[in-house]
C-alpha positions in Angstrom: 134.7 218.1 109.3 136.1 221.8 109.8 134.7 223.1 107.2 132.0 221.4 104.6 130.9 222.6 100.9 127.9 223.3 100.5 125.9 223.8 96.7 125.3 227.7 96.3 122.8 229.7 94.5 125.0 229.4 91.3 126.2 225.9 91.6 123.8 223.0 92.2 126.1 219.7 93.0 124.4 216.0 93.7 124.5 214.6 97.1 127.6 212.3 95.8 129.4 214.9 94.6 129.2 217.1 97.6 130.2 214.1 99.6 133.5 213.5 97.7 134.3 217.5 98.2 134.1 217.4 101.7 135.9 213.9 101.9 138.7 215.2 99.8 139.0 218.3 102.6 138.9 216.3 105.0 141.5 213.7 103.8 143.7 216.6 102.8 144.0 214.7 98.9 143.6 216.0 95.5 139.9 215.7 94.3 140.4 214.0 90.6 136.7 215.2 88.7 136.0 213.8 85.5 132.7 213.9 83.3 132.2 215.0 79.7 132.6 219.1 78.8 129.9 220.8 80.1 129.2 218.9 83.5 130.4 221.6 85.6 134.1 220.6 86.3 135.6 223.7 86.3 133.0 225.3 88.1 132.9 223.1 90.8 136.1 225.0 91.6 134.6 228.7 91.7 132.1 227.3 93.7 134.2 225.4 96.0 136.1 228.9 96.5 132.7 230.9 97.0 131.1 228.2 99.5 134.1 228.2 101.6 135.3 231.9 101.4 138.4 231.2 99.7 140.8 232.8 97.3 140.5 230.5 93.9 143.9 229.9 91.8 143.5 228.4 88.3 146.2 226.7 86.6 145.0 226.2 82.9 147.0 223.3 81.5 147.8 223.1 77.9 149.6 220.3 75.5 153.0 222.7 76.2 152.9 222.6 79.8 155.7 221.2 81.3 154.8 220.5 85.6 158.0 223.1 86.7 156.0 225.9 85.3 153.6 225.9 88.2 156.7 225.6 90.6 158.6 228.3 89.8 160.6 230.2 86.8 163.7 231.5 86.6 164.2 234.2 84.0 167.2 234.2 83.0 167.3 236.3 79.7 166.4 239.3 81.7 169.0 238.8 84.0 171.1 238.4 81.2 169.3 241.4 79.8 170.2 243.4 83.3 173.2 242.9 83.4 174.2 244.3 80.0 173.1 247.4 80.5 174.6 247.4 84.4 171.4 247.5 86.2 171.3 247.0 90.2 171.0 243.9 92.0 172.1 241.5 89.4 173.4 239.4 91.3 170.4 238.9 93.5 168.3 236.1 91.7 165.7 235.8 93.6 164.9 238.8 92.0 164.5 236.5 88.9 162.6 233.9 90.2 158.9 233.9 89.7 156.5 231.9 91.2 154.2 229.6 89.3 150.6 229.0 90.0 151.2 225.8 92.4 154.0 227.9 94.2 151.4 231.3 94.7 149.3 228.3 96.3 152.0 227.5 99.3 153.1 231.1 99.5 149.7 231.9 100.2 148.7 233.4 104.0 145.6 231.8 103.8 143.8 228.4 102.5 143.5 228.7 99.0 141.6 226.4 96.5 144.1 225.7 93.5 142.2 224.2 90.2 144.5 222.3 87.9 142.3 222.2 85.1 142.5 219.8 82.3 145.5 217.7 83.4 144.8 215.5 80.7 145.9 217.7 78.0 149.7 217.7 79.3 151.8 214.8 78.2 151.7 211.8 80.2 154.5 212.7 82.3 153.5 215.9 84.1 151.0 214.0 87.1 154.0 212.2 88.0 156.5 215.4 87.5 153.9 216.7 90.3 153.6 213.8 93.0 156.5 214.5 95.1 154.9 218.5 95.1 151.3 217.4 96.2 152.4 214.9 98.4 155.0 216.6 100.3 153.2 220.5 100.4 157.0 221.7 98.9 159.1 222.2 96.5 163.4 223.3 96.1 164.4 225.7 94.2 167.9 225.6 93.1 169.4 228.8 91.7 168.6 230.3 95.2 168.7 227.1 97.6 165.7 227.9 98.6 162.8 224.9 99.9 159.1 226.7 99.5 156.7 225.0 102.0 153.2 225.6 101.8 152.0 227.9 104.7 148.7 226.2 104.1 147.8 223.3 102.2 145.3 224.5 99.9 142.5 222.0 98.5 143.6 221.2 95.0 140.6 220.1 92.2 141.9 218.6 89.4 140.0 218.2 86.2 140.0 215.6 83.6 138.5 215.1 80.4 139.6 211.6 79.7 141.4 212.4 76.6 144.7 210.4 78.0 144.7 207.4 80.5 146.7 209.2 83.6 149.3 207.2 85.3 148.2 204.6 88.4 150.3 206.3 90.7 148.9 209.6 90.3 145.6 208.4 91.0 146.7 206.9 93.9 147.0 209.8 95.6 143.1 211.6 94.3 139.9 211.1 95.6 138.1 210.6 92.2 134.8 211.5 91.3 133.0 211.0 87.6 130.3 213.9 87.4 127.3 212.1 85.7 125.3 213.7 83.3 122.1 215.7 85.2 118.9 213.9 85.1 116.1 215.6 84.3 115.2 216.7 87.8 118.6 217.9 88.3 118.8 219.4 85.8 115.9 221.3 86.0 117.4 222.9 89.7 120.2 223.8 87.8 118.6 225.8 85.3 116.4 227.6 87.7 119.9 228.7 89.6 120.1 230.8 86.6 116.7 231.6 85.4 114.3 231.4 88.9 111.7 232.9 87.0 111.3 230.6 83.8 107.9 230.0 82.6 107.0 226.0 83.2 105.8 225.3 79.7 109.5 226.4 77.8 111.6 224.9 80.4 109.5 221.7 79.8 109.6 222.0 76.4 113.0 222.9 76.0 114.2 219.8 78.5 112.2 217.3 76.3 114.2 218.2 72.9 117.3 218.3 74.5 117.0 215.1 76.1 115.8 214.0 72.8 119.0 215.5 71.3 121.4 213.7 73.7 119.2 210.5 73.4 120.2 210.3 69.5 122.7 208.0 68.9 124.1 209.4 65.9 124.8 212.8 67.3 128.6 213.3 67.7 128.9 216.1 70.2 126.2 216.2 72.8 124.8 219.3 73.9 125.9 220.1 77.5 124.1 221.7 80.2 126.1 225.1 79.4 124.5 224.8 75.8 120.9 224.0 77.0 121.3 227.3 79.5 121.6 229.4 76.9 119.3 228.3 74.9 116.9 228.7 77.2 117.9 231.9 77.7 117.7 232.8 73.8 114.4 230.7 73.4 113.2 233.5 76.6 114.4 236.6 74.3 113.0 236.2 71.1 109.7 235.1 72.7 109.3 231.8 70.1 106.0 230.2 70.2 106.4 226.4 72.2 104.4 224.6 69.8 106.5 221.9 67.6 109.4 223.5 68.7 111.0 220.0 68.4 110.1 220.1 64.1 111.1 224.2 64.3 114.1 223.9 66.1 114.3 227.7 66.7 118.1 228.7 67.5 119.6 225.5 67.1 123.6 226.2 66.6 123.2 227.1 69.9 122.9 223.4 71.3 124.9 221.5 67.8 127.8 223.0 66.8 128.4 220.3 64.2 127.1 220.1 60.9 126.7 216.9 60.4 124.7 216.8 63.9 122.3 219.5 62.3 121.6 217.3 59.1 120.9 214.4 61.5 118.6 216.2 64.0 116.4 218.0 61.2 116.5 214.5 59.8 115.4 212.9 62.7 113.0 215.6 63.6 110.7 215.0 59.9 110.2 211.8 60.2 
């Protein structure tokens, strides 16, 4: 391979995960990543960009967006608005048309990394609404007659949550890789990427009773690794003694952020 991606000082990815990376590259496909919120999806992205040297384009997708929005708009009211008020060039429309997030991507003059995050949260239509797009590298647009062909293809990460099932055909076309939840030992790599310095004994301790958090079965929303790097990073600032800090519990809200995970930790934690 050209080019391989590599885990850097702020991103610590498993051996699978690097693998399916640099496959993707190489096969010039979408990488699909799913795994529960938390696991790093999105920042697999910035660290793609960083590792690689290369220019990072997010597309956040919401419940409202529709795929054309990341090809191109064409702003019509202005126009409209122009033309009232006898403004020059008018008649020129690509003066209207504005380039969406997948367009910046091919218009690029350099290999970008494009992250189309959440795709899950669109209706079940937009993957397909894009296949034609990230199959073919281009797209038409039609007030202008005008075909936009990517200069480069850029390596497109695509995140998913697993709220929706997304369509067969769409996944097709991805390499796909489920992020598992760190194990301990991974985990603790990872939090020394952001705190190289952390005393032994309260990065133990604080593992244990997370772990023991996620291992509850009642808990609703387990903390992610996100949640457990800051509290570590509170549990280092206010200096809290490590003894029974699994009965003490010192800045819990910021691991549970749901109440009725608070009753059942404390309530798991007294008996």
């Amino acid at each position: 391979m050209a080019e391989n991606f590599m885990s850097t000082g702020e991103y610590v990815a498993s051996e699978q995960l690097l693998a399916s990376v640099n496959v993707a590259i190489a096969l010039k496909k979408p990488l699909l990543v799913k795994g529960e919120p938390g696991t790093g999806k999105t920042m697999l992205a910035e660290a793609v960009a960083k590792s690689l040297g290369k220019k990072l384009i997010i597309w956040n997708i919401k419940s409202t967006t529709k795929a054309q929005e990341g090809l191109y708009t064409y702003d019509t009211i202005q126009r409209l608005y122009d033309g009232q008020f006898g403004e020059e060039g008018v008649d020129d429309i690509a003066r209207y048309i504005k380039l969406g997030k997948l367009g910046e991507a091919f218009e690029a003059d350099e290999q970008v990394v494009l992250l189309i995050d959440e795709i899950d949260k669109a209706d079940l239509e937009f993957p397909n609404d894009l296949l034609w797009e990230l199959d073919q590298m281009e797209f038409y647009i039609h007030e202008t007659k005008r075909t936009v062909k990517a200069k480069h293809r850029p390596i497109v990460i695509i995140t998913s949550n697993a709220e929706k099932e997304l369509p067969d055909a769409f996944l097709r076309r991805c390499i796909f890789h489920y992020i598992d939840f760190p194990d301990k030992d991974l985990m603790e790599e990872i939090v020394k990427t952001h705190y190289p310095d952390i005393e032994e004994n309260l990065l133990n301790n604080a593992m244990d009773v997370f772990y023991w958090i996620r291992g509850i079965k009642d808990v609703r929303k387990k903390p992610s690794t996100s949640e457990l790097i800051d509290w570590v990073n509170a549990l280092q600032r206010g200096g809290i003694p490590l003894d029974d800090l699994k009965k003490k519990l010192p800045f819990i809200g910021v691991i549970i952020k749901k109440d009725e995970d608070l009753e059942t930790v404390r309530h798991y934690a007294n008996t």
